[in-house]
N, C-alpha and C positions, 0 to 999 in steps of 0.2 A: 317434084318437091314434096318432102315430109316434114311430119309434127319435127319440134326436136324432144326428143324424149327421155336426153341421160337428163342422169339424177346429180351430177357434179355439183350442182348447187342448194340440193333439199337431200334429206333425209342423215341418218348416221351413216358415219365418214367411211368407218371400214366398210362393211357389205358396196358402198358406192365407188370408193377406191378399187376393190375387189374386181366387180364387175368390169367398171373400166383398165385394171392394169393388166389383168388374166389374156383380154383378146392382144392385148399390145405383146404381152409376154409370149403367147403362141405364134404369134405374128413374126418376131423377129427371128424367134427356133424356126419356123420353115424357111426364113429368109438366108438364115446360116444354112439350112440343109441342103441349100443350095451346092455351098464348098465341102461338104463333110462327103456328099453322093458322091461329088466328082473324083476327090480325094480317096474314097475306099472304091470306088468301080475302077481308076485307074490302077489301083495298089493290088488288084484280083485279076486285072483282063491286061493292064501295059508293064511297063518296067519302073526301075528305083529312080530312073531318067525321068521318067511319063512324072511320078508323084513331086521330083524332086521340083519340075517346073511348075505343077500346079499349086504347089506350097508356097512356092516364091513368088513367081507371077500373080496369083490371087490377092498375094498383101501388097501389090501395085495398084490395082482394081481396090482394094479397101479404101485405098487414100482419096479414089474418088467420091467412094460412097460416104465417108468421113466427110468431104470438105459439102456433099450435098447437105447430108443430114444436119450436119452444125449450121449451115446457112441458112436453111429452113424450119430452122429452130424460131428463126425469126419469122416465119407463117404463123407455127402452132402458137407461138404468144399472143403475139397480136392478133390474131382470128378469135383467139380464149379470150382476150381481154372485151373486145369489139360484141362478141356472142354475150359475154356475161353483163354487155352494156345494154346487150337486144338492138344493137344499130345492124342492123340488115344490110343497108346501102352500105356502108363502111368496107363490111364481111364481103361483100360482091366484087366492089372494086379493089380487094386486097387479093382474092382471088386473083382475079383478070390483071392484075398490074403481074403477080407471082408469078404466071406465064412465060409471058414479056424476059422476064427478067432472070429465070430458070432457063426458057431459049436460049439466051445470049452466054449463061453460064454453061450447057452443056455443048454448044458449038465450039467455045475456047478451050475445055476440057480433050474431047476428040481429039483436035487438033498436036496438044500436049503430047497427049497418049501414041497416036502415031507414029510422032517422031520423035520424042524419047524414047522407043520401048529396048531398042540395042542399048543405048546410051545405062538405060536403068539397070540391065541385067548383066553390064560391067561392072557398076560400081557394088551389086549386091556379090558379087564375088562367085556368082551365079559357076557351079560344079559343070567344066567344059562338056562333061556327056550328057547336060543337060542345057545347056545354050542354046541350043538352037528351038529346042520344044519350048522354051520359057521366051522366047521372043516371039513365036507365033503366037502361046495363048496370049501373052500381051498385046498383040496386034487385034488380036478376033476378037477380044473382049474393050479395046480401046474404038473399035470402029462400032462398037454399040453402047458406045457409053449415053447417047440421048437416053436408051431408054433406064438406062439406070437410075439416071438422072430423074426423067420422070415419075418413075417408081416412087422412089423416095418423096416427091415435092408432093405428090397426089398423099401417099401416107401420113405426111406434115398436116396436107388441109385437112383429111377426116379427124385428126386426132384434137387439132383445133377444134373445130365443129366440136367435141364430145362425141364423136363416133370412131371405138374400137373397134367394133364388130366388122365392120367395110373392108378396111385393109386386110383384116385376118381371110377374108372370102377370095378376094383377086390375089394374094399371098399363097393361095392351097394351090389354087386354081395352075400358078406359076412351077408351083412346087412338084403338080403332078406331072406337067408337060416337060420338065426338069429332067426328072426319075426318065420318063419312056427315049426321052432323047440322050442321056448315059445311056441307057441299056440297049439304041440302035448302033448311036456312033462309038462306042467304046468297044462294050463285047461281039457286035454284031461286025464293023466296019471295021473294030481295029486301029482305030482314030488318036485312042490316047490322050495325050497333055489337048491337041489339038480339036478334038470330039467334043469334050470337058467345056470348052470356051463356047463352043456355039449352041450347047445347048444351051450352056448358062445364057447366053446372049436371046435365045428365041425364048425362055421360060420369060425373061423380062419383058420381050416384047410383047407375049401373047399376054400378061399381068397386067402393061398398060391400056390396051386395046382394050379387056374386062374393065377396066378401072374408071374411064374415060366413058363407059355405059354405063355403069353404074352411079357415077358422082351426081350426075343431075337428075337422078330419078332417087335422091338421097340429100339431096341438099337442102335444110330447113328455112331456106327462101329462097326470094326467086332471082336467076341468073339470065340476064338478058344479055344480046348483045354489047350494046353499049357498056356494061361491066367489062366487057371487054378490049380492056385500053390501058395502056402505060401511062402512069400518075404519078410524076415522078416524087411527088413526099411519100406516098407510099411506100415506092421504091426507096429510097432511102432511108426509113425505118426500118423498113425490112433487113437491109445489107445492114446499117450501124448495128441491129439487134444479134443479125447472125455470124456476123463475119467474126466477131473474136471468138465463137466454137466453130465456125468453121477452123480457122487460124489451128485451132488446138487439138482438131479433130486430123488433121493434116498431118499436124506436127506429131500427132500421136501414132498416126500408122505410120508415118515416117519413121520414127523412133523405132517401131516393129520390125521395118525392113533395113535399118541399121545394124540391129540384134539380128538380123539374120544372117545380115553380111559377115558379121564377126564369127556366127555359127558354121557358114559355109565355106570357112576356111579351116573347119576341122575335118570336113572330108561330107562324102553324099551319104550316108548312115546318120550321121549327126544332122546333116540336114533334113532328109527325110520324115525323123524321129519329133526333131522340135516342129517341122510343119506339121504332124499329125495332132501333136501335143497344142499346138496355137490353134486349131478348129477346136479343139477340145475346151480349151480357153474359151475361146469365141462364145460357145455355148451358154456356159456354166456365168458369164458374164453379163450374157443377155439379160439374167433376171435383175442388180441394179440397174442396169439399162432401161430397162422396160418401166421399174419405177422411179427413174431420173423422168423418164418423160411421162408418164402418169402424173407424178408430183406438178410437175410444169403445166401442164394445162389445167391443171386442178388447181392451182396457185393463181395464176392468168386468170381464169371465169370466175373465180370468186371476187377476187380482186374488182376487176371490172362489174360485178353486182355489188361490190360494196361490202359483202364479207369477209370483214381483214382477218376477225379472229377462225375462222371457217378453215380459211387459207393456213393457217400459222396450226392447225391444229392436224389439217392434211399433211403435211411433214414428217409429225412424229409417226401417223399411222403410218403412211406409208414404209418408213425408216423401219419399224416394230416385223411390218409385214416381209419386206425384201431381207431382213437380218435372219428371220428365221428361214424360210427357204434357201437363200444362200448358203448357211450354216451346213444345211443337208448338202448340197451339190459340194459343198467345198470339204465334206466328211468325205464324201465319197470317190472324187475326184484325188483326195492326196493318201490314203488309205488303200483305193483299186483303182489304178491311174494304168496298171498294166493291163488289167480286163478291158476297162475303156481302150484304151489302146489296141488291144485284138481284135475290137471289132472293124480294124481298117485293114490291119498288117496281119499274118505270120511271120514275119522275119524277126527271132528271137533278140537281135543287137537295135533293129529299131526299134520295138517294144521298149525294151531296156531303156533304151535314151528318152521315148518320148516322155516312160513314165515317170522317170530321174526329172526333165524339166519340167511336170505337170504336176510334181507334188511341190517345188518349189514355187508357181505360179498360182495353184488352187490355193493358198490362203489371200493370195490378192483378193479371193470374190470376195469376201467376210467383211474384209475394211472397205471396198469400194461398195459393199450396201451400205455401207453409212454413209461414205465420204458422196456417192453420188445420189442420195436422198439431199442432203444439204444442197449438192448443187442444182439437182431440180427445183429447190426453193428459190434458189438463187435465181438462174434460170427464169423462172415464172415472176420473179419479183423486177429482172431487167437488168440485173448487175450480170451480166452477163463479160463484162471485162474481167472482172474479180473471176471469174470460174476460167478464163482465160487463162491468167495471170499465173494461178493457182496451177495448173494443168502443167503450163510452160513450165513452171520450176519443178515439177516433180520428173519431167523428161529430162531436162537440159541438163539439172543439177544433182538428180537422184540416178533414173535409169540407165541412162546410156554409158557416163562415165562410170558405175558401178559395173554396168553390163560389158566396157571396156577392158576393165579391172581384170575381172573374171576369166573371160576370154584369153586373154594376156599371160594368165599363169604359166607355170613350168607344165605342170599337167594338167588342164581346165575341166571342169567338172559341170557338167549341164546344168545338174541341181546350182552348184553356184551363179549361172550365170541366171538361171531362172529367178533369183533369189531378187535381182534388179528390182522387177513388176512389183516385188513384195515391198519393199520400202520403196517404192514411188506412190505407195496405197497411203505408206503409214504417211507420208509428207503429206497427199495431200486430205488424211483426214483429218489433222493437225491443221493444217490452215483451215481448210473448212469448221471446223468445231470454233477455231479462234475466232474468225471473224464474224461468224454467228454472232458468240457472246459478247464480242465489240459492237454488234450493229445494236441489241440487245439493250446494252448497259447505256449505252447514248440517250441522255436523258434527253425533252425537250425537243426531240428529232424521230420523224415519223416512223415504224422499223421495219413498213415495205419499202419506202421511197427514199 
């Protein structure tokens, strides 16, 4: 057991924010670096086959880590809130209930993933010279979905807590054993699409194993047995708090391997191209991400100390901070989206394509720092349907049938189709700002709760 020692609650906001969103932000860049390795070691040492199924298959694998992380969304709150109350017992058996209740979530998953994984790489219209490697990595990385699982729920509690620094350490740790497992099963064995998945699979396992040593010799009180027990109000705050980003989280990488189904019907060049171009994404997007959830526990711990205006003033820094970095990745991403792009391929037609869909998608980061600062308020404040809601319609009614549109043309044009991600930004930083100012103007009515 340790002091606890962030600052989330005292001192100025930015240097505090800082500290806290920088390890989150590092933390999630090695967690992506995960598919970017596997993705440029196979596009160097396997075939267009090898890259085209880890592009596809890995945004299978996203949906699970989407519907964990959204779910344990509901940890990081109510841990934030419980920590910023200083109730210890609370924080313990929220913990130990989280368990319980991640177990049960990632044994249903598995099971999913197994037996879907043909089923899935039918409907993504998955390129025949590539069907058969896109159902294995699906298999290899569906049969270790617990520790993915885990991964994620353990990185939900440190963030709760106020500790970034933890996950960024078992995160490196994952990232190096990653690298050395690309570089035996790939270029060494020869393994391919299939090499790709079980490294990725052992990096997460040896990440939780670290993880799991670490947590109790880092946790700012004490964890006893008896915290360890299914409580079921707990449980049920937990699900009602996470399940509509999980919901959205789903629905969003869903939406992804929709758009790819529609791409994958333009041949294995185009597919290739936008799967290098969507890690490229992946990247570049991490940074609102990071301060979506930066915002949320900072929102959370204040809250529960009782500083409303604390919380409400964490927002704008936050928003101020992720807009300007973004601005950069998102300059350079739609400007040199070809260079980015080299560093996985030489093949002069997928360069060309990824970097056509990745200048159309790179102004997505710009609006999602804002629109996902608002919802880390949101978020930390428990309207967590409304960020739901919000999400849903920017997929359902923005991206995919625009993304359909596109596709659809006489002659479709990548950039076009990329164009979707871009107004499903603007949709949903328009509701976000909207319902801000309505929560806002609401005289006589409290404008966390």
């Amino acid at each position: 057991m340790t002091e606890n020692k962030n600052d989330i609650l005292q001192g100025a906001i930015f240097p505090s924010m800082t500290r806290f969103a920088i390890p989150i932000l590092f933390s999630l860049i090695l967690q992506a670096l995960y598919g970017a390795v596997d993705l440029w070691m196979v596009s160097q040492f396997g075939t267009n086959a090898d890259v085209s199924a880890v592009s596809t298959g890995s945004q299978t694998i996203m949906i699970v880590s989407g519907i964990v992380t959204g779910l344990s969304m509901g940890i990081t709150v109510l841990l934030g809130l419980s920590m910023g109350e200083r109730d210890d017992t609370r924080s313990a058996n929220l913990i130990g209930t989280s368990i319980w209740v991640f177990a049960g979530v990632g044994l249903i998953l598995t099971g999913i993933l197994l037996f879907a994984a043909p089923t899935l790489a039918v409907m993504l219209n998955t390129p025949k010279v590539a069907f058969e490697k896109t159902v294995q990595y699906m298999l290899i990385c569906g049969a270790g979905t617990v520790f993915v699982v885990a991964f994620n729920v353990l990185s939900s509690i440190f963030c709760g807590l106020g500790d970034s620094n933890a996950p960024l350490i078992f995160v490196g740790v994952a990232c190096v054993v990653n690298i050395l497992g690309d570089f035996v099963l790939i270029q060494l064995f020869k393994l391919g699409a299939m090499g790709a998945a079980i490294a990725t699979i052992a990096a997460q396992a040896m990440s939780v194993m670290f993880s799991l040593f670490l947590i109790r010799r880092r946790l700012p009180f004490a964890f006893h047995k008896e915290n360890l027990r299914f409580d079921r109000q707990l449980a049920l705050s937990v699900i009602k708090l996470g399940a509509p980003i999980a919901l959205l989280r789903m629905c969003n990488e869903v939406s992804y391997l929709i758009i790819m189904g529609f791409v994958n019907r333009l041949g294995v060049v185009a597919s290739s191209g936008v799967g290098i171009a969507e890690k490229l994404v992946m990247f570049i997007v991490l940074i609102p991400t990071a301060y979506m959830s930066a915002i949320s526990a900072f929102v959370a711990q204040n809250i529960g100390a009782g500083q409303l205006e604390r919380a409400k003033k964490s927002l704008w820094v936050g928003m101020a901070t992720a807009m300007v970095i973004g601005g950069v990745t998102a300059y350079l991403s739609f400007f040199h989206g070809d260079v980015l792009s080299r560093l996985f391929i030489e093949d002069p037609e997928v360069i060309y394509a990824s970097s056509e869909f990745l200048k159309a998608t790179s102004m997505e980061c710009f609006l999602l720092s804002i629109a996902y600062s608002f919802n880390g308020y949101f978020n930390g404040i428990q309207k967590t349907a409304f960020v739901m809601l919000q999400g849903l319609g920017a997929i359902f009614l923005v991206r995919i049938p625009y993304a359909y549109f596109a596709s659809t043309r006489p002659d479709p044009a990548l950039f076009n189709i990329g164009l979707s991600a871009t107004f499903a930004a603007v949709f949903m930083l328009i509701a976000a700002a909207g319902y801000y100012i309505v929560r806002s103007k609401k005289k006589g009515q409290n404008h966390f709760f």
